[in-house]
Each structure stands twice: as structure tokens, then as C-alpha cells.
PyMOL Python script that loads the backbone (N, CA, C, O; Angstrom):
from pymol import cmd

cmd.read_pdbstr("""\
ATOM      1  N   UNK A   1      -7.981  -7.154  -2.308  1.00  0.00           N
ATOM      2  CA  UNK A   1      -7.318  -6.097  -1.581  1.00  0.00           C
ATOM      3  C   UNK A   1      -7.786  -4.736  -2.054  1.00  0.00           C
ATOM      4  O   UNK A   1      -8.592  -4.450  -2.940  1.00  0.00           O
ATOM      5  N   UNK A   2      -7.107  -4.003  -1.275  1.00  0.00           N
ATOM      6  CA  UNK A   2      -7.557  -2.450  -1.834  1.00  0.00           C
ATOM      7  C   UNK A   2      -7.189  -1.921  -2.911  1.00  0.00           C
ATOM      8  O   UNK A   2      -6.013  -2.250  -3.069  1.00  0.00           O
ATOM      9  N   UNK A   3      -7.596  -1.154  -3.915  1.00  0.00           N
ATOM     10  CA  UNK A   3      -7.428  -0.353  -4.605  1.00  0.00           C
ATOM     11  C   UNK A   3      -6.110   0.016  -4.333  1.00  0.00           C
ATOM     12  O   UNK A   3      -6.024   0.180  -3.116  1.00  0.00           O
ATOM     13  N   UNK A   4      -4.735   0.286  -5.041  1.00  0.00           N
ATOM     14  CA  UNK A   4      -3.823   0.902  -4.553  1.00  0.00           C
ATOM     15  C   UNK A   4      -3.498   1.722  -5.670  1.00  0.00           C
ATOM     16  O   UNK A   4      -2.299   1.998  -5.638  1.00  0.00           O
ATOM     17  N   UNK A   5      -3.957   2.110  -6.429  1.00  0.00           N
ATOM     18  CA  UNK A   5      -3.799   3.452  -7.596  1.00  0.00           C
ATOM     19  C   UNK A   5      -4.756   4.522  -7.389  1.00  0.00           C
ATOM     20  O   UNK A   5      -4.838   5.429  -8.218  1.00  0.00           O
ATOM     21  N   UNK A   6      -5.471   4.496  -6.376  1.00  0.00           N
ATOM     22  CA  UNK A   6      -6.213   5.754  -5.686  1.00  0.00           C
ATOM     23  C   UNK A   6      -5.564   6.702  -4.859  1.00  0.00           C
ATOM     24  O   UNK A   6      -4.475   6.598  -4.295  1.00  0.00           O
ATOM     25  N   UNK A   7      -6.280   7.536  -4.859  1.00  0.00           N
ATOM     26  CA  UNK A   7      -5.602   8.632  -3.469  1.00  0.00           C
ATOM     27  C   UNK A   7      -6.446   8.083  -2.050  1.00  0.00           C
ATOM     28  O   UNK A   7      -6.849   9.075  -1.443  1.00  0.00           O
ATOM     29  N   UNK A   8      -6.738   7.106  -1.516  1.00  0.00           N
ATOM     30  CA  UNK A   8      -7.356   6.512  -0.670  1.00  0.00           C
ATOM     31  C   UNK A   8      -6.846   5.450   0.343  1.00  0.00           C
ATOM     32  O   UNK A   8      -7.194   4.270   0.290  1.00  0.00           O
ATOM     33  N   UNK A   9      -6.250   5.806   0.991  1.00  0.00           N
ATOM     34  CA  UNK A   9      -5.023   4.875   1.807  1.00  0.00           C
ATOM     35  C   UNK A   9      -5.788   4.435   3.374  1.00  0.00           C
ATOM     36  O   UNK A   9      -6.096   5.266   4.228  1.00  0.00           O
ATOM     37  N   UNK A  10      -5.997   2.928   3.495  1.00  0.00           N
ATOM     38  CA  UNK A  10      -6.249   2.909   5.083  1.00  0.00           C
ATOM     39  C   UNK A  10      -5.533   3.353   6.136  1.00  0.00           C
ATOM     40  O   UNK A  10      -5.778   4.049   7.121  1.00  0.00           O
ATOM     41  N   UNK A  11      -4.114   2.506   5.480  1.00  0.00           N
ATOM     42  CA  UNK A  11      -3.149   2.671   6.632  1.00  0.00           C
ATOM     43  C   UNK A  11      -1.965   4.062   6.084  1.00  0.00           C
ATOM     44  O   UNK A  11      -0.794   4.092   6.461  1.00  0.00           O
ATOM     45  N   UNK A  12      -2.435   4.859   5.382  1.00  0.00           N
ATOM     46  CA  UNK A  12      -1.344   6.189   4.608  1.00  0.00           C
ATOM     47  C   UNK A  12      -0.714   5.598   3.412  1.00  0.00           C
ATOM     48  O   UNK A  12      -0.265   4.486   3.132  1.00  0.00           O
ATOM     49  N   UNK A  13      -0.798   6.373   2.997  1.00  0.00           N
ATOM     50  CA  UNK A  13      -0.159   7.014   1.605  1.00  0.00           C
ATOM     51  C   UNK A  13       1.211   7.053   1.134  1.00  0.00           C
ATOM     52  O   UNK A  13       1.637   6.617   0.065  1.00  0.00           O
ATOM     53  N   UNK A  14       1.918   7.691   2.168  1.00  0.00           N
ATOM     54  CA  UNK A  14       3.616   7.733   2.319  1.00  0.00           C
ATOM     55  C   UNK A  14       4.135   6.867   1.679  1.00  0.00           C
ATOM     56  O   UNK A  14       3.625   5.785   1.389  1.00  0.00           O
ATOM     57  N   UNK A  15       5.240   7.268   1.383  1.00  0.00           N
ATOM     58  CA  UNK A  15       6.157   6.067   1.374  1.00  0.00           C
ATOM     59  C   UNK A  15       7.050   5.031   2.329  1.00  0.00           C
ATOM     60  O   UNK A  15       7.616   3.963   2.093  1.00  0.00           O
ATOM     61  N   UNK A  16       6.885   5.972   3.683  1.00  0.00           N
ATOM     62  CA  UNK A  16       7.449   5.223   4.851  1.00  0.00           C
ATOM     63  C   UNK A  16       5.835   4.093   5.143  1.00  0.00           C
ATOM     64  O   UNK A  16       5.863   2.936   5.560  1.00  0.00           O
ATOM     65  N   UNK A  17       4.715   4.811   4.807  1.00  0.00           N
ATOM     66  CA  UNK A  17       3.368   3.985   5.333  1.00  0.00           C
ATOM     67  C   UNK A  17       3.885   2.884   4.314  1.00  0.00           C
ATOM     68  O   UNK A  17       4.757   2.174   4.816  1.00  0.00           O
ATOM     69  N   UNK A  18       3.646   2.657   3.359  1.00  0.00           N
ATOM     70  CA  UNK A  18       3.224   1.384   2.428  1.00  0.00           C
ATOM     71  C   UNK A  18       4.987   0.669   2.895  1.00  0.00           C
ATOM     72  O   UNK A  18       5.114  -0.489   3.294  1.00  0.00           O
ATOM     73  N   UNK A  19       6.016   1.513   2.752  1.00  0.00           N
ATOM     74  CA  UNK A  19       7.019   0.661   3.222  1.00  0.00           C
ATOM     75  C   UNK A  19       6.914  -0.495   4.610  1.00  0.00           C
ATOM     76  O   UNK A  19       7.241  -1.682   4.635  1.00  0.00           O
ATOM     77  N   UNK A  20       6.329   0.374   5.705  1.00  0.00           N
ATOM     78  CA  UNK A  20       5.787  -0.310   6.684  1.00  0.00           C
ATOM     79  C   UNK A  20       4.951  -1.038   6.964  1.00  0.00           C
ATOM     80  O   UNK A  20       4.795  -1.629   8.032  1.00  0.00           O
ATOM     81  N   UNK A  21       3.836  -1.098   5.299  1.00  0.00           N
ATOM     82  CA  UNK A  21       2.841  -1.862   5.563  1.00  0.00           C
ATOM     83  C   UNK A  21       3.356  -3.246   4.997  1.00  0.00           C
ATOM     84  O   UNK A  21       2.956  -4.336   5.408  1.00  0.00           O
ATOM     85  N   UNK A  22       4.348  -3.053   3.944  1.00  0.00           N
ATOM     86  CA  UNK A  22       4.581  -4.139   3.536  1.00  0.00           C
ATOM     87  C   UNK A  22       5.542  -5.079   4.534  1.00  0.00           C
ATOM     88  O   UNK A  22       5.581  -6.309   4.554  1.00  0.00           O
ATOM     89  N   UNK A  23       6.216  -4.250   5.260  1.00  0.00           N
ATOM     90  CA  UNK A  23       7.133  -4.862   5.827  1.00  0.00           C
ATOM     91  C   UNK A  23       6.931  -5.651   6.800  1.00  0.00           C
ATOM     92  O   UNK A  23       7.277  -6.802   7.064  1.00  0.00           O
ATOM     93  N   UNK A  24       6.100  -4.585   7.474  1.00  0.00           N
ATOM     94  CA  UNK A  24       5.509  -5.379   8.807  1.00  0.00           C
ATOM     95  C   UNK A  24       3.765  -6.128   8.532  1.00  0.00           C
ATOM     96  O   UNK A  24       3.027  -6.582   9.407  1.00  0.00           O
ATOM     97  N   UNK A  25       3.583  -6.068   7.509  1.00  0.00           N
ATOM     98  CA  UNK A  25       2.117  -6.315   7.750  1.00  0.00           C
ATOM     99  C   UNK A  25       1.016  -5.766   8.400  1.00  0.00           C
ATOM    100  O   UNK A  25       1.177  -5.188   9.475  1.00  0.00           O
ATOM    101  N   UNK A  26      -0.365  -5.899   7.756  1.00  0.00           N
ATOM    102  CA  UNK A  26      -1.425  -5.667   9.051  1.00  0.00           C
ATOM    103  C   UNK A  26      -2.712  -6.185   9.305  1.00  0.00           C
ATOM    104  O   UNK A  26      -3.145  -6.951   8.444  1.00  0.00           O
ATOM    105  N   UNK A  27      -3.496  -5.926  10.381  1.00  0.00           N
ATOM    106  CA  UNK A  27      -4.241  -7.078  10.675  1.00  0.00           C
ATOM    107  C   UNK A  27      -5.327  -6.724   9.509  1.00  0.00           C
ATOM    108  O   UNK A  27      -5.591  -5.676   8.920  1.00  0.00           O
ATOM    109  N   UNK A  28      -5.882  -8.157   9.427  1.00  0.00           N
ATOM    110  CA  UNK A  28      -6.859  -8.622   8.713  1.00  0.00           C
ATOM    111  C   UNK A  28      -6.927  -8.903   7.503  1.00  0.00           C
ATOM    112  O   UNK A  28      -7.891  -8.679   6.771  1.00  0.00           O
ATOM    113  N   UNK A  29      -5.477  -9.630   7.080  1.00  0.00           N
ATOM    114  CA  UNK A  29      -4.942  -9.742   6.307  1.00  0.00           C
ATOM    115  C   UNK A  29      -4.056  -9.866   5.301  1.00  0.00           C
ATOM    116  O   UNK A  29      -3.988 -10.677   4.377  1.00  0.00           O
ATOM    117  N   UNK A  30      -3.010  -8.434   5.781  1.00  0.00           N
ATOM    118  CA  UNK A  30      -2.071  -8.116   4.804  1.00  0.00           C
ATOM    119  C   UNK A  30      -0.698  -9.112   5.713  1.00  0.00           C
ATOM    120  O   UNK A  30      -0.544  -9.041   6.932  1.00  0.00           O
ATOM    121  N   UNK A  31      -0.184  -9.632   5.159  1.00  0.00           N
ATOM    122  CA  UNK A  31       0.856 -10.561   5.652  1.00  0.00           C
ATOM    123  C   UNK A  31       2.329  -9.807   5.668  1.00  0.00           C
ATOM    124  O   UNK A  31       2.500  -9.177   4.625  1.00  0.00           O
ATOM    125  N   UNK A  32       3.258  -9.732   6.448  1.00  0.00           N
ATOM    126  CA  UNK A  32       4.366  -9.625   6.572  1.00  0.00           C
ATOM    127  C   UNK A  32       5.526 -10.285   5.718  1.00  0.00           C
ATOM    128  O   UNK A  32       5.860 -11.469   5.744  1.00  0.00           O
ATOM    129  N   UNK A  33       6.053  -9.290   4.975  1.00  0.00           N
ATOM    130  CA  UNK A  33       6.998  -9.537   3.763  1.00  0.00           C
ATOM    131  C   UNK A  33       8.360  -9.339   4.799  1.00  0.00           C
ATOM    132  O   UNK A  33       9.375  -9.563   4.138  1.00  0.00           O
ATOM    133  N   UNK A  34       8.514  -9.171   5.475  1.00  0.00           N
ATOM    134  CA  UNK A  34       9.675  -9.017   5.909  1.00  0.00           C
ATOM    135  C   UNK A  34      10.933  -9.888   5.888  1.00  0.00           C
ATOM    136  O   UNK A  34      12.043  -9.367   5.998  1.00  0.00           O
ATOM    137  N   UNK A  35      10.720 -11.648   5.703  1.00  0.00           N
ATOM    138  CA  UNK A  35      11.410 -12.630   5.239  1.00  0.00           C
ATOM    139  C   UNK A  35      12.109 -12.752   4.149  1.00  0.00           C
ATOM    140  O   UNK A  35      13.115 -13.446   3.998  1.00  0.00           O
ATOM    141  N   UNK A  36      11.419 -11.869   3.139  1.00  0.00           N
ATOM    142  CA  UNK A  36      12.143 -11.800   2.191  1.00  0.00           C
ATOM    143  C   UNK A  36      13.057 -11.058   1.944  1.00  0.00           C
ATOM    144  O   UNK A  36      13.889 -11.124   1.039  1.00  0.00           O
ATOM    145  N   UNK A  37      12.910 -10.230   2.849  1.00  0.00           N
ATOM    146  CA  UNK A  37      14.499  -9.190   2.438  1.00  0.00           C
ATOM    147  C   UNK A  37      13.882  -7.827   2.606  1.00  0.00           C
ATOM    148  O   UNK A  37      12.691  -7.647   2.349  1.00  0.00           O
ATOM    149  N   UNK A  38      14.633  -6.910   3.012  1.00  0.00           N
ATOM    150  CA  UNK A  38      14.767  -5.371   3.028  1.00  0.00           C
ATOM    151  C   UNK A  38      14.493  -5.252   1.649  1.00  0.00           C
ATOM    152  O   UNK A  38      13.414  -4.741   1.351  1.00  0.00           O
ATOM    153  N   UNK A  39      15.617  -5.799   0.312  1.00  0.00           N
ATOM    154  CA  UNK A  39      15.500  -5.295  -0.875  1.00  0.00           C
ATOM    155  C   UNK A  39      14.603  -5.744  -1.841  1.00  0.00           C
ATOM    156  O   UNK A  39      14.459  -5.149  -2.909  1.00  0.00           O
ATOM    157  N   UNK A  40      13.860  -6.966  -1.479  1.00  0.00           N
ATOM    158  CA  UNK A  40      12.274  -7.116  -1.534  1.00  0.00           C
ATOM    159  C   UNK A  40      11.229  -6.223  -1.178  1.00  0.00           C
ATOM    160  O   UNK A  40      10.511  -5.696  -2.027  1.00  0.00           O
ATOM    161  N   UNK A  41      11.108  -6.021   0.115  1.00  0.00           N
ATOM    162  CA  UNK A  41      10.172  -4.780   0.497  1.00  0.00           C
ATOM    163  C   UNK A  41      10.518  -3.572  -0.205  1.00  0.00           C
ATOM    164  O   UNK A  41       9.559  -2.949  -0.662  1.00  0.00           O
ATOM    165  N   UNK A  42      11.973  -2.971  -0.447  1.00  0.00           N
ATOM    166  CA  UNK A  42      12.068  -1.839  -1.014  1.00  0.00           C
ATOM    167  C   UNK A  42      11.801  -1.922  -2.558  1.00  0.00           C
ATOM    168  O   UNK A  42      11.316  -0.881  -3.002  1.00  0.00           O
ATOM    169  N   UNK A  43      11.970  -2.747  -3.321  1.00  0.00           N
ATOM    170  CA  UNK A  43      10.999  -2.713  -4.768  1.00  0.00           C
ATOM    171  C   UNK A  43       9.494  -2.787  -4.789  1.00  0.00           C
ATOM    172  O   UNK A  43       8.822  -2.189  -5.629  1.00  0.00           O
ATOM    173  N   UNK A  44       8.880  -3.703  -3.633  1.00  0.00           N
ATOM    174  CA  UNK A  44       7.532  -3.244  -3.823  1.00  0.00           C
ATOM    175  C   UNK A  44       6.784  -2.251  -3.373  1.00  0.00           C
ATOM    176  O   UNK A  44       5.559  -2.150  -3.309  1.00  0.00           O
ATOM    177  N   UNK A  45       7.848  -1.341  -2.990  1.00  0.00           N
ATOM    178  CA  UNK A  45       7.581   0.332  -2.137  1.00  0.00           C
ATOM    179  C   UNK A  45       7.413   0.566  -3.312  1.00  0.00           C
ATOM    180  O   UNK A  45       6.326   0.817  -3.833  1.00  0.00           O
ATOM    181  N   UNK A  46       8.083   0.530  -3.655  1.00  0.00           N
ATOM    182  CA  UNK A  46       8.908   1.518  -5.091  1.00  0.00           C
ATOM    183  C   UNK A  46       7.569   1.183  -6.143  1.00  0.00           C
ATOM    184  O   UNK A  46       6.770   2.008  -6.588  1.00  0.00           O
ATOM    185  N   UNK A  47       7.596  -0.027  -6.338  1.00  0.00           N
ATOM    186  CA  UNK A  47       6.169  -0.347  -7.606  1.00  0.00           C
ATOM    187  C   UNK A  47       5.043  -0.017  -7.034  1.00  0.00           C
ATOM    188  O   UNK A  47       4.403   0.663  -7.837  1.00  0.00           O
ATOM    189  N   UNK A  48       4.326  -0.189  -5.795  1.00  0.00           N
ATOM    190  CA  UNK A  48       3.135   0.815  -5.516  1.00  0.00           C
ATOM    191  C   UNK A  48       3.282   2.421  -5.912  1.00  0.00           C
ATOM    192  O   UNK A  48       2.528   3.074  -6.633  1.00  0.00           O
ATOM    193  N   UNK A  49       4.331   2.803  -5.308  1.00  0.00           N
ATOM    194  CA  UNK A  49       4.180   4.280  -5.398  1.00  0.00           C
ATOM    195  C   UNK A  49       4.413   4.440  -6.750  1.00  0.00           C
ATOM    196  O   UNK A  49       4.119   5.611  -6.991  1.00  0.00           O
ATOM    197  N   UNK A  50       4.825   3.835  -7.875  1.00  0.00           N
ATOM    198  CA  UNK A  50       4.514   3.823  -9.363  1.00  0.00           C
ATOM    199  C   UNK A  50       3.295   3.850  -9.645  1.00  0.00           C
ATOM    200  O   UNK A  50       3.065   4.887 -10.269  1.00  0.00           O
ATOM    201  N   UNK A  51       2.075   3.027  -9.457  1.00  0.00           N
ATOM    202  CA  UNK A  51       1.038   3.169  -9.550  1.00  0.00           C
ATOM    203  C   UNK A  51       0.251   4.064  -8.706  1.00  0.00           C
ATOM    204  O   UNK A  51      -0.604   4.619  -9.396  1.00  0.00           O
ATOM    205  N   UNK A  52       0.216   4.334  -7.777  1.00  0.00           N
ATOM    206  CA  UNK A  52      -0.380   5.224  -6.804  1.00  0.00           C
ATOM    207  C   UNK A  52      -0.197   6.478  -7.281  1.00  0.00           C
ATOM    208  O   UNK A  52       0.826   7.054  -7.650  1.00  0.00           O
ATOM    209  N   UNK A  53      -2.191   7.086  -7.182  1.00  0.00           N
ATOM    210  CA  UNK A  53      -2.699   8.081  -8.140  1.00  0.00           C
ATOM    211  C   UNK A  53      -2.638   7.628  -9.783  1.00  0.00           C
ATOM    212  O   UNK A  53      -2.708   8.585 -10.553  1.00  0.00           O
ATOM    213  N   UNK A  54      -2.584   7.026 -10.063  1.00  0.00           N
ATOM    214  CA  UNK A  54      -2.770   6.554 -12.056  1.00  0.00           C
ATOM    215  C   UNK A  54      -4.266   6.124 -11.871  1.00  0.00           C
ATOM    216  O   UNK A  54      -4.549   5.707 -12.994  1.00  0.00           O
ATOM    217  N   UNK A  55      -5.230   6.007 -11.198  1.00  0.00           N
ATOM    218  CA  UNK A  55      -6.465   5.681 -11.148  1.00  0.00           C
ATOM    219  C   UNK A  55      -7.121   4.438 -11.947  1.00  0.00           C
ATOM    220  O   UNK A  55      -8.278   4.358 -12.359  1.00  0.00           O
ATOM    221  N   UNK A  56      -6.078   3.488 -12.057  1.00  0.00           N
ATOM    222  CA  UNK A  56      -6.900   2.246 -12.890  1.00  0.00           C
ATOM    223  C   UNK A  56      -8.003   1.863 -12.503  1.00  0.00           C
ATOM    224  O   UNK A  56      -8.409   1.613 -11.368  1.00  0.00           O
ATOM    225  N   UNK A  57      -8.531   1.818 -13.568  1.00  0.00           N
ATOM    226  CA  UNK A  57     -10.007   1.467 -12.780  1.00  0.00           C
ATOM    227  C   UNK A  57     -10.162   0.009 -12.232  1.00  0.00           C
ATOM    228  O   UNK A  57      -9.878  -1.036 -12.818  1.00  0.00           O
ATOM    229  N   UNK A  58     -10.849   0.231 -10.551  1.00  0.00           N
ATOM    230  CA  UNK A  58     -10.946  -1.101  -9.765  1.00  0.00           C
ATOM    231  C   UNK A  58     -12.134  -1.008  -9.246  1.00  0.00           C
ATOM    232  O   UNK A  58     -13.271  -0.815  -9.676  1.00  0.00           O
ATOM    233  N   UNK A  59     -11.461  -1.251  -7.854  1.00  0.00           N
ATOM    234  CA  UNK A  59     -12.343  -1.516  -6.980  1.00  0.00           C
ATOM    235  C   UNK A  59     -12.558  -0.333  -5.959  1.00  0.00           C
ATOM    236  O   UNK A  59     -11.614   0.389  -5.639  1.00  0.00           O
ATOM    237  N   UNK A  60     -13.920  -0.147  -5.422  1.00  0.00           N
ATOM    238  CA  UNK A  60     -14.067   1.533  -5.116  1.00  0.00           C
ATOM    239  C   UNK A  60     -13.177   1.596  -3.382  1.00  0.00           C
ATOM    240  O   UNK A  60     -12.834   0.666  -2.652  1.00  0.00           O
ATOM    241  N   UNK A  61     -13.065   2.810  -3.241  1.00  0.00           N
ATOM    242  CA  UNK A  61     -12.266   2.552  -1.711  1.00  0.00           C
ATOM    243  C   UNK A  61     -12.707   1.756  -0.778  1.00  0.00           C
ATOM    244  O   UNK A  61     -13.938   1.742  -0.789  1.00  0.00           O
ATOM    245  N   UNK A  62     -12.222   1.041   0.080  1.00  0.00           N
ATOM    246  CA  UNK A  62     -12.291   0.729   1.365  1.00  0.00           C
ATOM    247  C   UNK A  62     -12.922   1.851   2.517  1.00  0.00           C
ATOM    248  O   UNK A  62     -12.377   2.880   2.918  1.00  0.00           O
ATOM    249  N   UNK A  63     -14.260   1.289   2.903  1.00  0.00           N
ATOM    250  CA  UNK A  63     -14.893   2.278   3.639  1.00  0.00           C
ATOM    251  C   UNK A  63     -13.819   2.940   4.593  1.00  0.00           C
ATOM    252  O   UNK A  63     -13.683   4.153   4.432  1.00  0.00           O
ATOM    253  N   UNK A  64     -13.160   2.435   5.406  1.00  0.00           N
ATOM    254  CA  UNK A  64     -11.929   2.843   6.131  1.00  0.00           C
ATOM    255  C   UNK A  64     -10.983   3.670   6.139  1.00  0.00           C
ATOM    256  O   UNK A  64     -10.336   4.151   7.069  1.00  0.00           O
ATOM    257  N   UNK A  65     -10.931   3.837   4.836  1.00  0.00           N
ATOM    258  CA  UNK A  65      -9.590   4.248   3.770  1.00  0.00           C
ATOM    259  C   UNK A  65     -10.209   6.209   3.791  1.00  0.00           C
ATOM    260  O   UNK A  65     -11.281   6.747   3.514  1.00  0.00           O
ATOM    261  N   UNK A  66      -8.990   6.672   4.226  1.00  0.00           N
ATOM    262  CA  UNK A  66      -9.031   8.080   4.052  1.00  0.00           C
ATOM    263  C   UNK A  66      -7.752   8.815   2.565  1.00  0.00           C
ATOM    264  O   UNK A  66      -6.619   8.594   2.137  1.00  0.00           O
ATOM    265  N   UNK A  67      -8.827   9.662   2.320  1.00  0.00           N
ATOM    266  CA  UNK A  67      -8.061  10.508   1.462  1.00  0.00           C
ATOM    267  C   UNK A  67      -6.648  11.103   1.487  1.00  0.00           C
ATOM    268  O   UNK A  67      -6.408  11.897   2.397  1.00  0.00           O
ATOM    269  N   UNK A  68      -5.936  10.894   0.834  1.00  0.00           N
ATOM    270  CA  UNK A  68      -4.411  11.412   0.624  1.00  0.00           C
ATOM    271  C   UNK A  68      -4.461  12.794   0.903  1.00  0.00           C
ATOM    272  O   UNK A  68      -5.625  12.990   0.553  1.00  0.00           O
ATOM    273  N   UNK A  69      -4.037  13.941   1.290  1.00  0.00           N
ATOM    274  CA  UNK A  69      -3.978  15.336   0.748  1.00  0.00           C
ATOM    275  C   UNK A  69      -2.753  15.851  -0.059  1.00  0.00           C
ATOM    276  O   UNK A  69      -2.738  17.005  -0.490  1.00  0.00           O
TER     277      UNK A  69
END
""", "prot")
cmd.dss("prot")
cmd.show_as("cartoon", "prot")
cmd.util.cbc("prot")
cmd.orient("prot")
């Protein structure tokens, strides 16, 4: 998967984006957490945007993936 401690987001940056990405999923891959619960999705909002921007070193962006401002 992508890098998610970059400033480099396919689908945004936000916190409503990654909330939505987790929730609903998206194509080509990312699977829909939504079964598990609202208060499932809302801790792993919460732990991305903990890491997001700390720059661990990974994997380089996703050609796709645009810059945060």
C-alpha cells in the first residue's frame, strides 16, 4: 500500500478523506471497513492521522498521489 506518513495522499489527506477511505473503500484495492463498526473506522482515522507527516521511511509516493498543502 501507500506510504501513509507522507504529505502525499491519492485520495486526500483530510481527515474526513482517510475517514472515507477507510470506510467506504476504494477501487483497486483498498477494501471497505465499514462492517466493523463506525468505532473501528474512527480509531483507524485517528492512528493514520498519528502518523501522517512523521516521514518513516518507506515506500516513495504513488505516482497518482498529490501533495498535501
Amino acid at each position: 500500500g501507500p506510504n501513509l506518513t507522507d504529505e502525499y495522499w491519492i485520495y486526500g489527506g483530510s481527515p474526513m478523506d482517510i475517514y472515507t477511505t477507510i470506510l467506504e473503500g476504494r477501487p483497486g484495492g483498498m477494501q471497505s471497513y465499514k462492517s466493523k463498526g463506525l468505532g473501528f473506522v474512527q480509531r483507524v482515522t485517528a492512528y493514520v492521522l498519528s502518523i501522517k507527516n512523521t516521514k518513516i521511511a518507506g515506500k516513495p509516493p504513488e505516482e497518482n498521489a498529490k501533495k498535501e498543502q
